[in-house]
Structure formats: structure tokens, C-alpha cells
VMD Tcl script that draws the C-alpha trace (Angstrom):
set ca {
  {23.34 -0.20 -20.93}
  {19.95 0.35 -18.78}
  {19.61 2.92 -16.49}
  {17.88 0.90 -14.15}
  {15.31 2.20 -11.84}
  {15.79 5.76 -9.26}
  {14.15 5.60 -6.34}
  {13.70 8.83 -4.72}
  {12.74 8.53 -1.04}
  {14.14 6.00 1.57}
  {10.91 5.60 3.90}
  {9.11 2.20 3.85}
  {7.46 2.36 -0.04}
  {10.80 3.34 -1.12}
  {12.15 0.42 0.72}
  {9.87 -2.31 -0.51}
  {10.13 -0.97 -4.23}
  {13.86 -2.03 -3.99}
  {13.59 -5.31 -1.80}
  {10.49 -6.13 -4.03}
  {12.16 -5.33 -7.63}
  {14.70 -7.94 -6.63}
  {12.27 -10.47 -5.61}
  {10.75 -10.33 -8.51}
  {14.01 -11.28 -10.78}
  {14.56 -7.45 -11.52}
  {18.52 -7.53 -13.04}
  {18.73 -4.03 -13.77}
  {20.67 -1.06 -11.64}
  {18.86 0.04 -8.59}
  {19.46 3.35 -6.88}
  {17.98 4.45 -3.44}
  {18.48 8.49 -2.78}
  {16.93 9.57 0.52}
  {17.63 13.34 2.32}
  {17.01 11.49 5.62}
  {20.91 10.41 7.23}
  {19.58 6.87 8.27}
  {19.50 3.58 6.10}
  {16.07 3.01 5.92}
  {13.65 2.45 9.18}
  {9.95 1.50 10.47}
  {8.41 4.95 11.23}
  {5.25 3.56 13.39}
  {7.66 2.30 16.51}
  {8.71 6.17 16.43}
  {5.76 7.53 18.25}
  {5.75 3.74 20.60}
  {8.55 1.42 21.31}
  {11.45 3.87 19.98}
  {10.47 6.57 22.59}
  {9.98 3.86 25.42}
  {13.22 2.56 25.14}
  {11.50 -1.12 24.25}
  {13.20 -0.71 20.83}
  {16.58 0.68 19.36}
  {17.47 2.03 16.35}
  {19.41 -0.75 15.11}
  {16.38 -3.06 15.72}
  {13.60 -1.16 13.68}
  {16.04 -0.75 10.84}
  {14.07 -2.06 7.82}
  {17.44 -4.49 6.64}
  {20.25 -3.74 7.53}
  {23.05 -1.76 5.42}
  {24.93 -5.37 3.93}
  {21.42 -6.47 2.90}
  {21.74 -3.57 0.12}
  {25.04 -4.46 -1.06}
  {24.24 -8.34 -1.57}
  {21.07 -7.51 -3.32}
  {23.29 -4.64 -5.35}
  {21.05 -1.74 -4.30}
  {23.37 1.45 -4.27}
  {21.80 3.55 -0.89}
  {22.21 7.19 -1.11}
  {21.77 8.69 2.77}
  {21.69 12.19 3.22}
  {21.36 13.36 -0.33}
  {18.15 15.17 -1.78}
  {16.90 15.14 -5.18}
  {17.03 18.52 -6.25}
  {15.44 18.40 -9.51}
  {13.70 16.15 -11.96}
  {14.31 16.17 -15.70}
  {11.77 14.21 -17.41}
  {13.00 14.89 -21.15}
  {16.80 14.02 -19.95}
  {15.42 11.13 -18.01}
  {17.66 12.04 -14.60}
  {17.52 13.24 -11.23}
  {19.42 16.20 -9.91}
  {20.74 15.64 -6.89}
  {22.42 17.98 -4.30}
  {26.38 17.69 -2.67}
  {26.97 16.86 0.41}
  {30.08 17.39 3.11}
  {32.95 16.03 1.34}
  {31.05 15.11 -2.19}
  {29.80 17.09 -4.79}
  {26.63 16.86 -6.34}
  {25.47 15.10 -9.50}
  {22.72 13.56 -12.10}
  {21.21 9.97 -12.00}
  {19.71 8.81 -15.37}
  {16.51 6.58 -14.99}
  {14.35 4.13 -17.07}
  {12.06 3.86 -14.48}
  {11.25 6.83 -11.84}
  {9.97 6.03 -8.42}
  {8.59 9.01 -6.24}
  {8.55 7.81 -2.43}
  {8.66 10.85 -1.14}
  {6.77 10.85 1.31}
  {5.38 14.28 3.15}
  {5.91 16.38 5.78}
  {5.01 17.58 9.36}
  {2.01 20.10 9.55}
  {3.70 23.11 11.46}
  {1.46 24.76 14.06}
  {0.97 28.46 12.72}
  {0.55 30.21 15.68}
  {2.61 32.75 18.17}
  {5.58 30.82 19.74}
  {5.74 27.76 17.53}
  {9.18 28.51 17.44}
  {10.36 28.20 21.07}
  {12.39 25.84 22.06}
  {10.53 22.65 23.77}
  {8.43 23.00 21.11}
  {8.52 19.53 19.16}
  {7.18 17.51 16.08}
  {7.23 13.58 15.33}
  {8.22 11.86 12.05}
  {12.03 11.43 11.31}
  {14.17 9.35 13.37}
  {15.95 12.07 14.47}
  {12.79 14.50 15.75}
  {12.04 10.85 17.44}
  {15.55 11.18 19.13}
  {14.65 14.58 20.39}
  {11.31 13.56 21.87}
  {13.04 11.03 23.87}
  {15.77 13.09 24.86}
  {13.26 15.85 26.12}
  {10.49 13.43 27.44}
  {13.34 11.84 29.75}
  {13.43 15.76 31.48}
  {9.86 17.10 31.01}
  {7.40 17.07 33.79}
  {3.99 18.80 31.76}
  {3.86 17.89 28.57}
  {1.24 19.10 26.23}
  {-0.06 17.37 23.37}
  {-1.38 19.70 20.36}
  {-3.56 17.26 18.24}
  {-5.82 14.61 18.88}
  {-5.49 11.71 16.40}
  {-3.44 8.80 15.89}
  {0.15 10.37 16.75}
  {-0.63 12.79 19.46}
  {-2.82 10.02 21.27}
  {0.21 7.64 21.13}
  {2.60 10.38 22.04}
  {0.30 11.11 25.06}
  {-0.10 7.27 26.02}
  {3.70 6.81 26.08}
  {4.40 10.42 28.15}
  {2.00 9.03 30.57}
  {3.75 5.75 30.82}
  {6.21 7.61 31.53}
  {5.18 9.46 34.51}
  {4.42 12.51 33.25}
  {1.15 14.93 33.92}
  {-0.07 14.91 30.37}
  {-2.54 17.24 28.39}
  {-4.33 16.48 24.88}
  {-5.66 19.50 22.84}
  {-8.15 18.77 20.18}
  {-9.70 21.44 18.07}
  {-12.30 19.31 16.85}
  {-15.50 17.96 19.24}
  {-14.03 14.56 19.63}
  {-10.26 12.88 19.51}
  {-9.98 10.57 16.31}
  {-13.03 12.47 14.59}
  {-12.25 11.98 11.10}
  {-11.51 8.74 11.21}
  {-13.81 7.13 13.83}
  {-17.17 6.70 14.96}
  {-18.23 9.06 18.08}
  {-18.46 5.24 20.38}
  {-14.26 4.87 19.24}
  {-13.68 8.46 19.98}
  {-15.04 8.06 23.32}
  {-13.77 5.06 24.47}
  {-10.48 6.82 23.87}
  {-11.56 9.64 25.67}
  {-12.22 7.47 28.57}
  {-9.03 5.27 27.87}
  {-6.65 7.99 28.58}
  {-8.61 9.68 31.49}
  {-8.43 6.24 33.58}
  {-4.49 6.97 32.84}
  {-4.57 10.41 33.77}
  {-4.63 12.09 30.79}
  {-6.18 15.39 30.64}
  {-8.42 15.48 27.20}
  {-9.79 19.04 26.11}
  {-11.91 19.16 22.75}
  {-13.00 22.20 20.76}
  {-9.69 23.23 22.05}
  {-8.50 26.26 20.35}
  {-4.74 27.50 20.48}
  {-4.07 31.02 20.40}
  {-0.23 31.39 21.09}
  {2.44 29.09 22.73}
  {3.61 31.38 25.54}
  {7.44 30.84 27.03}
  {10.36 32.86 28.29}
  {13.81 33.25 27.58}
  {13.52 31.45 24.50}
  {11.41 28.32 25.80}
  {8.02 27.29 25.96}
  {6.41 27.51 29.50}
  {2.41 26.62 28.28}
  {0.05 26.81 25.69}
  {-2.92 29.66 25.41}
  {-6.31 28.80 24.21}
  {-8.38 31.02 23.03}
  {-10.60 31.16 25.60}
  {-7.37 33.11 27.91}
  {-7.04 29.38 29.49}
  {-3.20 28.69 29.85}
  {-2.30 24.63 29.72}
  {1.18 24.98 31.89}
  {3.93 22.64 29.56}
  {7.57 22.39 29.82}
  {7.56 20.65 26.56}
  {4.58 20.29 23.79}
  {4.49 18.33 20.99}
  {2.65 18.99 18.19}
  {0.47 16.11 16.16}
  {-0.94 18.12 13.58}
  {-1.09 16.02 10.58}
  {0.98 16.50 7.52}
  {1.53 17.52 4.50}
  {2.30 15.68 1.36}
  {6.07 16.76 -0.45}
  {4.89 17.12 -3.84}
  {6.97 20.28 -4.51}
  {9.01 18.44 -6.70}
  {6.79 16.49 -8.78}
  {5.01 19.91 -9.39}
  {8.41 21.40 -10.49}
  {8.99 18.84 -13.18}
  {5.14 19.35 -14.47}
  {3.78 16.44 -13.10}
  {-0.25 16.69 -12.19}
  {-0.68 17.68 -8.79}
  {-4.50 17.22 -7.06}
  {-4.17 16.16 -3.37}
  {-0.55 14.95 -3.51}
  {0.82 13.55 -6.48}
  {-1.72 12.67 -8.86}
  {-1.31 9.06 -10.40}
  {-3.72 5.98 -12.44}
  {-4.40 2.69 -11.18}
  {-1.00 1.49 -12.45}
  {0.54 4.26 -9.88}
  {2.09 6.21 -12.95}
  {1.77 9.98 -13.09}
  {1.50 11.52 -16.24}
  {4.89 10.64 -17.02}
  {4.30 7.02 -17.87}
  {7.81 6.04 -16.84}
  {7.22 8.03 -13.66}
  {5.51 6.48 -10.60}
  {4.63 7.89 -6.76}
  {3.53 5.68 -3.79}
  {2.81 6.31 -0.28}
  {1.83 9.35 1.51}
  {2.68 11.77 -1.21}
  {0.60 9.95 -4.30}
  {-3.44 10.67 -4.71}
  {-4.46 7.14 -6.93}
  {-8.17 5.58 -7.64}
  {-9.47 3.65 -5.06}
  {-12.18 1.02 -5.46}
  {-13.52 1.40 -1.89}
  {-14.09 4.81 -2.37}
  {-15.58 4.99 -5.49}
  {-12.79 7.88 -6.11}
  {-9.66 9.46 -5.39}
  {-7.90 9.09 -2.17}
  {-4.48 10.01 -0.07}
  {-3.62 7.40 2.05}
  {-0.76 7.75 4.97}
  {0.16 4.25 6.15}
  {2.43 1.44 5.95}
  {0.24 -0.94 4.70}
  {-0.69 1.60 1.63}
  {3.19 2.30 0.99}
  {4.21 -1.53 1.20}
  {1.61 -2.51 -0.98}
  {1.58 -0.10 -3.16}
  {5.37 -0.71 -3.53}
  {4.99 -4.28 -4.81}
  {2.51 -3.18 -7.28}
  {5.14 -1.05 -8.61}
  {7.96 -3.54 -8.27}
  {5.50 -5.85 -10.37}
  {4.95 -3.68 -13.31}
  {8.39 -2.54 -13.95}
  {9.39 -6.25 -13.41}
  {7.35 -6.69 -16.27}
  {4.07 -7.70 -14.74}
  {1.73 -4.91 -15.46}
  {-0.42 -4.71 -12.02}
  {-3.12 -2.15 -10.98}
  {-3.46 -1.15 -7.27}
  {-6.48 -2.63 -5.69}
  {-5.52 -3.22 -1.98}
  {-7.88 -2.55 0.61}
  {-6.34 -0.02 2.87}
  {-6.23 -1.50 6.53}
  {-4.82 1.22 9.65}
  {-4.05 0.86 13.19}
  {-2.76 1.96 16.56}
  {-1.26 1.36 19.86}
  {-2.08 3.29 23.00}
  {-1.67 1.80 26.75}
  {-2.47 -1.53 26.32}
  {-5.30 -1.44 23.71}
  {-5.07 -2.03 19.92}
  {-7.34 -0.48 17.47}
  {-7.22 -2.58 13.79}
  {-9.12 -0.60 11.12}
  {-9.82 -1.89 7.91}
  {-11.61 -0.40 4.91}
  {-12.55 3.58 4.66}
  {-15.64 4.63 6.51}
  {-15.79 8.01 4.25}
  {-19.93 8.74 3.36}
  {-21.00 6.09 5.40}
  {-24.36 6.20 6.50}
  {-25.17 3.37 9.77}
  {-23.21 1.97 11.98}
  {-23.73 -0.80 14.31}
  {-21.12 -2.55 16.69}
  {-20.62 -5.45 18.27}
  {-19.21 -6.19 21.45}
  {-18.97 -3.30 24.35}
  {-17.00 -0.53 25.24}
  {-17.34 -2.15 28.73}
  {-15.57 -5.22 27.95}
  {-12.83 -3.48 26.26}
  {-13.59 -5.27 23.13}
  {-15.46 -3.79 20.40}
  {-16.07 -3.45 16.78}
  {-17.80 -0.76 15.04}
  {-19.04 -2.25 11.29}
  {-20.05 0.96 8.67}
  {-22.11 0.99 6.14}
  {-22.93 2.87 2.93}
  {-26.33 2.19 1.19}
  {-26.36 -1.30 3.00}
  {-23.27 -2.40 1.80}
  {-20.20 -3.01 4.74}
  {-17.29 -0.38 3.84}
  {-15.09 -0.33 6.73}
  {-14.36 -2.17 10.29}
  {-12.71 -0.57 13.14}
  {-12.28 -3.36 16.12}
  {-10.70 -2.61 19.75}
  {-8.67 -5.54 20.92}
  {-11.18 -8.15 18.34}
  {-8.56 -9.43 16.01}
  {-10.26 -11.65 14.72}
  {-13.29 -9.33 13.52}
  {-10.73 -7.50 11.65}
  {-9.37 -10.02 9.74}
  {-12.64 -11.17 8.87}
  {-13.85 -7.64 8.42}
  {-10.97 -7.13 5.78}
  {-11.42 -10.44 3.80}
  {-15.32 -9.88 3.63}
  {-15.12 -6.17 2.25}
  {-12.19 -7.33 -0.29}
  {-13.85 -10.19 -1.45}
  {-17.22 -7.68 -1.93}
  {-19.49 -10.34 0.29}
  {-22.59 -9.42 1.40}
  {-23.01 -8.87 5.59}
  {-25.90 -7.44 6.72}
  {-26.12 -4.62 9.82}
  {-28.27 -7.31 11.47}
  {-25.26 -10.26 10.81}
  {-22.85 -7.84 12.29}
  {-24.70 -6.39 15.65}
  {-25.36 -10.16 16.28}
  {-23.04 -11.74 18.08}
  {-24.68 -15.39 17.28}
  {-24.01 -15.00 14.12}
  {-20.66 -16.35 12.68}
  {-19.03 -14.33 10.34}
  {-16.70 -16.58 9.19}
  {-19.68 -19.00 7.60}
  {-20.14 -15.59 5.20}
  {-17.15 -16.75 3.65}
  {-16.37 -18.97 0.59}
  {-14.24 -21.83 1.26}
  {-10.75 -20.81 0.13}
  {-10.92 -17.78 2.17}
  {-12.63 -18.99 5.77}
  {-9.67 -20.98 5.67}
  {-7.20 -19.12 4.99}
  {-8.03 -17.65 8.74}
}
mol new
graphics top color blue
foreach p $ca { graphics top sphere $p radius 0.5 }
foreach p [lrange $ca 0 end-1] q [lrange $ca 1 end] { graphics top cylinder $p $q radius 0.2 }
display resetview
């Protein structure tokens, strides 16, 4: 009797691996095992809609729980893999209240793991209305302690801590960003994005401070009262939250003697060294064609697809990754669509303004287009997406020109497919 396929980690890749094996005519035993208490959920309306009361938790629910018994997918909540044992094919797994623990035997061994928040190592990190965003339940605890804070301060200025600050501020609260680096968004972004963002949340009343150094979270009595910079500056905060990046779980990969390089190390077919081992998601380091190399990616577009590349191989269709990655975000009202990675580019040119609230900024790398980020231009980013997939050539002149339609670059089949 097979063994079926274990798939540890009940985030979105871990998710789509099941729905998707079962799409694809997979017959075989599933299992789900995930530390987390919650069937599985959307993470991005955690840092948006979740905290703004626009959505519950019952609505960003991924399916819910009967769609895992009719598609016979056994969901393990609040357990955690404790061990893998590659010669024994199995996972260890932990006991919880009322259960004991136990093995799972595998044929197949999905890592969705995941990774974890980046904790602030400074003085006072450990006060209370001190607070990070990823689980549900941290999201829970934002909202409880957003509904009662009146300063909040924001420690980190990329994706998350910009949409934490945009929703505080919706909120009615006075609101402070602190950025380490020269510019919000920097590693990601060209200087125009990171200051239209800049300028974005100061017209909301958002206080922005780059090259912002923390030196100690000061409080009393056991809670936070501000943050220090190094400079002897102190931001006043009755509650900061922290947006500090993260940090891929690949502890337990590493324990079994998998290959670890910037998460968990896998080929083009998403297997680690252990052939009948596979990670996806934020934890797995894989080739990328659009780099020219390896690359992390943290996203739900990355997980999902990456997930159905897995589902397809053990399904019996042998499939390499070769999605181009594609990002975005939500802050106020304004949408930023990225597609491609802009690493070692070397010109830029946009199109549109910052003025007009619409913009795109199109990078290039030895003259050929690598990446897209737009600001409320939909439709440059689904063009910008299917012309860097598809390899076509688009000039820095073609994109800066706003005469120029960029959907007559495209063969055929794929203009209209838009």
C-alpha cells in the first residue's frame, strides 16, 4: 500500500500542493501537518483587510475544513514535524493536548515550511506592546492592540510595515515609519517608487524617518512607551510593530542533511538532494531563469506556482519551475503590481507620472527588459509580465513612450489573451 504524499506546512504552497495533487487525478493518501492551529488561510489580507475589519477569518480561509474531507486530504492543525527520517522514509511528529505523538511514512516529501519573523535584536524587544505580523494569530493581536493604541510606531520600511502603517492611519492613529536604509522599499524599488511612497503616506499623515537607526525600545512597568534612535531621538509609541523581514525555517531540512544555501536548497524540478524530497515557497532557494541564478522568493504567487509544479511531477508529469515571479501591495488606495526581478539592473525609464498617480518604472539589464513595477497601470503589468516571459524584445525608447503600444510587441496568441 502507498504511502502517499506528507506535506509538511499548511500556508498557501502547502495548500495548493494538496488541492493541486487532486486536480491532477492524484489517488494516493494525502497528509497535511501544519504547527499553526488554523485550517489553512490567505496570509496577504493579514497586514490589510483582516486588521480593518473588511475581512473575517472565516472568509480568507483558503477552503474550508469539509473541502479536505471530500477531496480525502487528512489536515493535521497544531502538530509540528519534529524530525525527518530520510532512510525510514517518515516524519516525526510531536503530541499534542489530549494525543500523543507519532511517525508518518512518505513516498513523496513536501517541505512548505515556510519561515519566520525577523526579531528586532535590540534592548526592550521584549516589552509588551511590542508586536510582529505573520500568523493569524499575531494578526489577531495587532487588531486587538491597534483598536486601543494612539502612537504607533512602525520598525521597518518595506512591504509589511508600509501596509501596517497605511491601515493604523486609516485608523486614526498618529503613525511613525522607521527605516534604516536611505529610502522605504529600497531593495526592491527604484528611488522614483520609493518616493512616491514617501510622499503617499505623508499626504496621510504618516511620519517617515530614513537612515533611522534603533538603539533600544524604552518602556515601563513592563510595556513599551517609545522607541530610541541612535541619535538620543525618542519616537513616543504605545504600541510598535516590527516589519523586519524574515527568516527562512530550514532548521529541519538541515537536521535531516538536506543542502542548505539561502533556505532550502533545491533543482529546477524543486527536489532537494533527496530526490523524493521537495521544498516550495519562502523556505526553498531554486534556479531562476530571470536571474540567471539562484533566488529566495517570499510570495504567493511563487508558493502557488511553485506548488502546481510539484503537484505535476509527483502526479506523474515531470515539470521544471519556470514562472516569472510577479509581487504586489496595497497601501491607502494605491496598488503597486511588480513583475519580474529588477536585481543588477542597469537603466530605468518610466512611463506615466508620479503626478498623475499612475506610473510604471520598466528596468533593464544590458538592454534587455527584466522587471516592471506599475502604480495603479494594470494594464502595463500584465503586459509587462507576458513580454518578459515570452523573452520579447522592448526597447527603453518603446517603454518611456507613451505613443507607443505595447501590446502590438506581442505575437498573436498572447495580445489576445489580454
Amino acid at each position: 500500500m502507498s504511502s502517499g504524499t506528507v506535506i509538511v506546512g499548511t500556508g498557501q504552497a502547502g495548500f495548493q500542493t494538496a488541492a493541486s495533487l487532486r486536480n491532477a487525478g492524484y489517488l494516493e493518501p494525502i497528509t497535511m501537518i501544519g504547527d499553526e492551529p488554523h485550517i489553512p488561510h490567505q496570509r496577504p489580507p493579514l497586514s490589510k483587510g483582516f486588521l480593518l475589519g473588511k475581512q473575517s477569518a472565516e472568509s480568507i480561509a483558503l477552503r474550508p475544513e469539509k473541502f479536505y474531507r471530500d477531496h480525502r486530504i487528512e489536515l493535521l492543525t497544531g502538530r509540528r514535524v519534529t524530525a525527518i527520517e530520510p532512510s525510514a522514509r517518515r516524519v516525526v511528529v510531536d503530541g499534542r493536548a489530549g494525543s500523543g505523538g507519532g511517525t508518518f511514512a512518505y513516498d513523496k516529501l513536501v517541505l512548505s515550511v515556510g519561515a519566520r519573523n525577523r526579531k528586532l535584536a535590540v534592548a526592550g524587544a521584549e516589552l509588551d506592546g511590542v508586536l510582529y505580523l505573520r500568523s493569524l494569530g499575531e494578526a489577531v493581536e495587532v487588531k486587538e492592540r491597534l483598536a486601543g493604541a494612539h502612537e504607533v510606531v512602525v520598525i521597518g520600511g518595506g512591504f509589511v510595515g508600509l501596509e501596517l502603517a497605511s491601515v493604523a492611519s486609516a485608523m486614526g492613529k498618529s503613525v511613525t515609519v522607521l527605516e534604516m536604509l536611505p529610502r522605504l522599499m529600497s531593495r526592491v524599488v527604484a528611488p522614483v517608487i520609493s518616493d512616491f511612497y514617501r510622499g503617499l503616506h505623508g499626504g496621510h499623515g504618516v511620519r517617515v524617518q530614513c537612515d533611522a537607526s534603533v538603539e533600544r525600545i524604552v518602556g515601563a512597568n513592563g510595556k513599551a512607551l517609545g522607541v530610541m534612535l541612535s541619535d538620543g531621538t525618542t519616537v513616543p509609541a504605545d504600541l510598535v510593530l516590527i516589519g523586519a523581514g524574515v527568516i527562512p525555517n530550514v532548521e529541519l531540512a538541515a537536521e535531516a542533511g538536506l543542502t542548505i544555501t539561502n533556505g532550502i536548497a533545491v533543482n529546477s524540478y524543486l527536489q532537494t538532494s533527496n530526490d523524493d524530497i521537495y521544498a516550495i515557497g519562502d523556505c526553498a532557494e531554486h534556479p531562476c531563469v530571470f536571474v540567471g541564478g539562484r533566488i529566495r522568493l517570499e510570495s504567493v504567487q511563487n508558493a502557488s506556482d511553485q506548488a502546481q509544479c510539484v503537484a505535476a511531477t509527483i502526479a506523474g508529469a515531470r515539470k521544471q519551475y519556470e514562472e516569472l515571479p510577479w509581487f504586489w501591495t496595497d497601501q491607502f488606495d494605491i496598488k503597486l503590481q511588480m513583475a519580474g526581478i529588477s536585481l543588477g539592473h542597469d537603466q530605468i525609464v518610466t512611463r506615466g507620472s508620479a503626478e498623475s498617480r499612475k506610473l510604471s518604472v520598466f528596468y533593464f539589464r544590458e538592454g534587455r527588459l527584466v522587471a516592471v513595477d506599475s502604480i495603479n497601470r494594470p494594464l502595463d503589468h500584465m503586459i509587462g509580465r507576458k513580454l518578459i516571459a515570452a523573452g520579447i524584445t522592448l526597447t527603453p525608447e518603446q517603454a518611456c513612450d507613451e505613443s507607443v503600444d505595447l501590446r502590438r510587441l506581442m505575437k498573436a496568441p498572447e495580445a489576445s489573451a489580454i
